[in-house]
N, C-alpha and C positions, 0 to 999 in steps of 0.2 A: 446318715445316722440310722441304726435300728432300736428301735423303740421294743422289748417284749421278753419273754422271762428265760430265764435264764435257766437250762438244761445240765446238769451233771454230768450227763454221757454226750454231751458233746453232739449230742445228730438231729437239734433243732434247738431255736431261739436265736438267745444273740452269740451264741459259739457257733453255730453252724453258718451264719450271716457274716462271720468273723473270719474263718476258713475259707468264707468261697470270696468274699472279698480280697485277702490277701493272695489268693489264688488269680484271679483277675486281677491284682496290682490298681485297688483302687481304696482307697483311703475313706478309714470305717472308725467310727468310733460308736460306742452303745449306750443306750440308757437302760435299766431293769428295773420293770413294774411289780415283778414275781417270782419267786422261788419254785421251780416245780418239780417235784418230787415222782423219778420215774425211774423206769427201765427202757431198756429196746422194748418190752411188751405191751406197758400199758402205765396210766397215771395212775400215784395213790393218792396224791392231796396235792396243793399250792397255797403258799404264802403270800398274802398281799403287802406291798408296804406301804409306810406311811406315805400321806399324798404331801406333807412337806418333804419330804427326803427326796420324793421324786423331782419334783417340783425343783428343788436346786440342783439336782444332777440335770436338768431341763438349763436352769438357766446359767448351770456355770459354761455348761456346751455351749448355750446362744453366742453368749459373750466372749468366746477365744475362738470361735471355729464357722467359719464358710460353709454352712449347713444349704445344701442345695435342695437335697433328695433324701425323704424320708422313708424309711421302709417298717412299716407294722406290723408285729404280731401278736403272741395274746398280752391282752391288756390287763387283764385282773381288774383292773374297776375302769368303768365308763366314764370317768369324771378325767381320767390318764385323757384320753382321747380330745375331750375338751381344751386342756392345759395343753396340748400339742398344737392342736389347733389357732389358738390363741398366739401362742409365741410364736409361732412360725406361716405365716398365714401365707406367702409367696410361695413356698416348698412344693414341688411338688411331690406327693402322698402317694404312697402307695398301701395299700390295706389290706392285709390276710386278717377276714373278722373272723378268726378264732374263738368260736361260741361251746363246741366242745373238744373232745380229746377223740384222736384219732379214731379210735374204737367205739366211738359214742359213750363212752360210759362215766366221764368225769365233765364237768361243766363249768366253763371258764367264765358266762356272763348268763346274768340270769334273764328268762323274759321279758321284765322291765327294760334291763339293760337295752337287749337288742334292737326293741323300742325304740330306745334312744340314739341307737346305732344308726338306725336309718337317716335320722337326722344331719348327720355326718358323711353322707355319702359325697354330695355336693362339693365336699371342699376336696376329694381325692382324684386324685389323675390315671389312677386305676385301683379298681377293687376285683380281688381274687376268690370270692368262696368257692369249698367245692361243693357236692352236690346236696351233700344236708344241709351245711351253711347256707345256700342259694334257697331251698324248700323253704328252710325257718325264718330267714330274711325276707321272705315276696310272700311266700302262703302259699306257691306252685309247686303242687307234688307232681317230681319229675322221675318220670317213667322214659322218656324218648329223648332225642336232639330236640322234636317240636318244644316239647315240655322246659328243656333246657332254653331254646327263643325266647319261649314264654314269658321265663324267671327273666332272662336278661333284659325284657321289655321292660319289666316293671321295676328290675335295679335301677334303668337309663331313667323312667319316670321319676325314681326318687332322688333323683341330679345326678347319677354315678357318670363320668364324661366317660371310661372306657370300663368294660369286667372282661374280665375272663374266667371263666367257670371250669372249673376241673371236676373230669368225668371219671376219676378213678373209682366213684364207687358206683359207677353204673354197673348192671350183669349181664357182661359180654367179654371177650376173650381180649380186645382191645380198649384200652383210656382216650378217650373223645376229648379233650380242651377244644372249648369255644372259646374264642375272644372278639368280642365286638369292638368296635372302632370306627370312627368317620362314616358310621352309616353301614358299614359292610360288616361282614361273618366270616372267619377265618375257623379252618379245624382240624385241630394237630392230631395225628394218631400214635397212637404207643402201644406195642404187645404188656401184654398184663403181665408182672412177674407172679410165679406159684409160691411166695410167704410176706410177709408184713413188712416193711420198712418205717420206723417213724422219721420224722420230719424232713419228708418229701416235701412239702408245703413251705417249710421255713425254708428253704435248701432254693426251691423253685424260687421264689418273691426274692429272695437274694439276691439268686443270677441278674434276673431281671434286671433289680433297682440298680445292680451293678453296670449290664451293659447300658442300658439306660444315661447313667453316669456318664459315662463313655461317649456318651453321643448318637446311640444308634436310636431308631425309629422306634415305637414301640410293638410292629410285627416283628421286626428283626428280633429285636432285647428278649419277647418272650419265643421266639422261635431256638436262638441260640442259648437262652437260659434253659431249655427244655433238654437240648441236643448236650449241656452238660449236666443236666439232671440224671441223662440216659446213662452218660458216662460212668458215672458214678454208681449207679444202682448196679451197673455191671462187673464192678471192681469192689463190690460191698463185701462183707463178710459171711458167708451165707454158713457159718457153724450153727446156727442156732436158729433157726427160721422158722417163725408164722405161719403155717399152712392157711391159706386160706380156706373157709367151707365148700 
């Protein structure tokens, strides 16, 4: 089940989480916390809904469906996250904290929230932020891979049992994903594309929860979720493209 708001254009939430599921042939149904109001460029606003409404799309799913493996994204209120928790406490979680909008410039969960966010680590079987997410979530302003350990020390401190941190906005001509695990460091590399793609994040944690599903380990799931993130970026529509600065 993916839990998180629901995109127009189709290239992040629970459409994108939808696609790649049916794509992998594995069996998805969604709950949406939010309405969010975008383009390929950037967010203009999101709509929260009510937390009853949510609340029974929560429990009409408990009760008709073999909910294994949950997969997060943005949540619009922190209290969503609780109520997941709650109902599903065996599941294992998977977490993109979605704190703001690709571009940094819209904000999904306020500082309080984040706060709270921490809280919630513990009960996830992997948590994904990438590089801002990880800074605002630990308090580690990351410049390097060290900086990136760093962060991932202090997620593992706040119960997270796996992260993996995506490095796409590091500045270097390659994306560094770390994923820590069982004690050890794993570190994927990717050539940087020259314009913007939104919901590479939702697209990746999909794969993931997907092969995951499936059985596979969790270097595999996020290694093979990556390898068809790649896919795709390279099959994208590149008419209208982002330049990066």
């Amino acid at each position: 089940m993916t839990f998180a708001g629901f995109d127009g254009t189709g290239g992040a939430g629970t459409e994108i989480s939808a696609q790649v599921c049916s794509k992998l042939r594995v069996p998805h149904v969604a709950v949406i916390g939010c309405v969010v109001v975008q383009n390929a460029f950037s967010v203009r606003s999101h709509l929260v809904f009510d937390s009853e409404w949510v609340n029974d799309q929560l429990a009409w799913f408990q009760a008709h469906y073999d909910i294994r493996l949950l997969n997060i994204g943005v949540l619009g209120n922190i209290e969503f996250l609780a109520a997941i928790v709650d109902r599903f406490p065996h599941c294992r979680i998977i977490l993109d904290p979605v704190i703001t909008s690709g571009d940094g410039k819209h904000r999904f969960l306020t500082d309080r929230e984040v706060g709270r966010l921490k809280g919630f680590l513990t009960h996830c079987h992997l948590v994904t932020p990438n590089i801002p997410e990880a800074e605002k979530i630990t308090g580690v302003t990351i410049k390097s891979l060290s900086d990136v350990d760093s962060a991932a020390a202090v997620c593992r401190a706040l119960g997270a049992n796996n992260v993996l941190i995506k490095g796409g906005h590091m500045t270097a001509d390659k994306a560094v994903d770390s994923l820590y695990h069982e004690g050890n460091v794993s570190r994927f590399k990717t050539a940087l594309v020259p314009f913007r793609i939104h919901g590479t994040g939702s697209f990746l944690n999909a794969a993931v929860s997907a092969f995951l599903y499936r059985g596979r380990g969790l270097k595999a799931s996020v290694s093979q979720g990556r390898s068809l993130l790649a896919t795709a970026v390279r099959r994208c529509d590149r008419l209208h493209p982002v330049l990066r600065p």
